[in-house]
C-alpha positions, 0 to 999 in steps of 0.5 A: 173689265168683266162680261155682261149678260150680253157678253159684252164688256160691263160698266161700274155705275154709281147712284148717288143716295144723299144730296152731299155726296156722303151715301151711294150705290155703285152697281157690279158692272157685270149686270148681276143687279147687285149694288153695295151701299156706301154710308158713314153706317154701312162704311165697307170696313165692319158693316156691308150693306148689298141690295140686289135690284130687277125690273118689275115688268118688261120681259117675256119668259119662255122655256126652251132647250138649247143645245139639249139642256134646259133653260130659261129665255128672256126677252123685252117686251112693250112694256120694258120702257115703262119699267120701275126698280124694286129690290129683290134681295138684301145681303148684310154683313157685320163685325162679330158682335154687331147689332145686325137687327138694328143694321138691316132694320134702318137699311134705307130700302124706300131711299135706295128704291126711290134713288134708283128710279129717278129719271136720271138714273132709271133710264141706265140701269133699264139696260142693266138689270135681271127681269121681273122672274129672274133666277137668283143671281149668285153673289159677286165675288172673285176677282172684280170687287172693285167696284165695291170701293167706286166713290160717290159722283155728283148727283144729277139734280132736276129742277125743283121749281116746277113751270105749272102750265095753264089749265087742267090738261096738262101734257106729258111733259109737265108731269115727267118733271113732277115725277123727276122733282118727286123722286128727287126729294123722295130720296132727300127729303122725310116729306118730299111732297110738302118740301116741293109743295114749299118749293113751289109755293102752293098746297101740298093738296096740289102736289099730292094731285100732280104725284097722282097724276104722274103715277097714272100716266106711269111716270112714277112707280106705283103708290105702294112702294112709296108709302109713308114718303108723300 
């Protein structure tokens, strides 16, 4: 086990990527951000892939000396709870000779964004990761690499078959289960909003209006960092 940025001891924790178990995150338990991604491409024998993940909001950043050095003070505000995932930075690694243009070009940046920001797996990960302004953190490496090899885990799948209620005002509710389904099938699907418009047997116009709607009321991240997946 190693320590956290609490001292406390860290956790391994891995997010599915694919529906069939084949692509994952498993994040180092020392709460630096970073994950490696496991695929049949970035397969942790010749080609490694790293992404270094923080939250786009949530923390206070204030300037202070402690013990007479300088240093930097981090602490939640109001707006953590509301938080999304971005990546912050990438690290890959190829054999001698590898194609690393064509590697880092089809990393799956979208993908992985959209994995992490599922409900199911945002809600852990708020508690683990650096804030929006964070320094760089260091690459993990040493004695704790084993999280490195973490297997993939049954992915948490919502329900894709939504339960519409009556009327235009709809609650709170009903659009956290859209930005669940959503997220979902941004991560499986090339078009996830006409495969859950498909799902639930109405117009891709509607679903694109439930989205819209979820990412109003900050069930989902901003529309950019989704672009060319609705």
């Amino acid at each position: 086990m190693t320590e956290g940025r609490d001292g406390q001891a860290g956790r391994g924790f891995v997010v599915p990527v694919s529906d069939d178990g084949s692509e994952w995150l498993s994040f180092d338990p020392r709460d630096s951000g970073w994950a490696v991604f496991r695929s049949k491409v970035y397969d942790a024998k010749r080609t490694w892939l790293f992404f270094r993940f923080g939250l786009d909001r949530g923390y206070d950043i204030e300037n202070r000396f402690i013990n007479h050095e300088p240093a930097v003070v981090y602490s939640r505000n109001k707006q953590f709870s509301s938080a999304f995932i971005e990546v912050r930075e990438v690290r890959l690694a190829i054999p001698s000779g590898g194609a690393g243009g064509r590697a880092l070009r089809d990393a799956p940046m979208a993908r992985v964004e959209a994995a992490v920001n599922q409900p199911a797996y945002r809600k852990e990960l708020l508690e683990r990761l650096p804030g929006p302004d964070s320094t760089l953190e260091a690459f993990p490496r040493g004695q704790a690499n084993g999280w490195w090899f973490t297997p993939s885990k049954p992915r948490m799948r919502p329900p894709l078959k939504l339960a519409v209620p009556e009327g235009r005002n709809r609650p709170d509710s009903f659009y956290e289960s859209v930005a669940a389904a959503f997220a979902f099938m941004s991560v499986v699907s090339q078009r996830p909003a006409q495969d859950l418009a498909i799902e639930n047997e109405v117009p891709v116009s509607t679903v694109h209006g439930w989205v819209k709607e979820a990412r109003r009321r900050g069930f989902l991240p901003a529309g950019e960092r989704s672009k060319g997946t609705e």
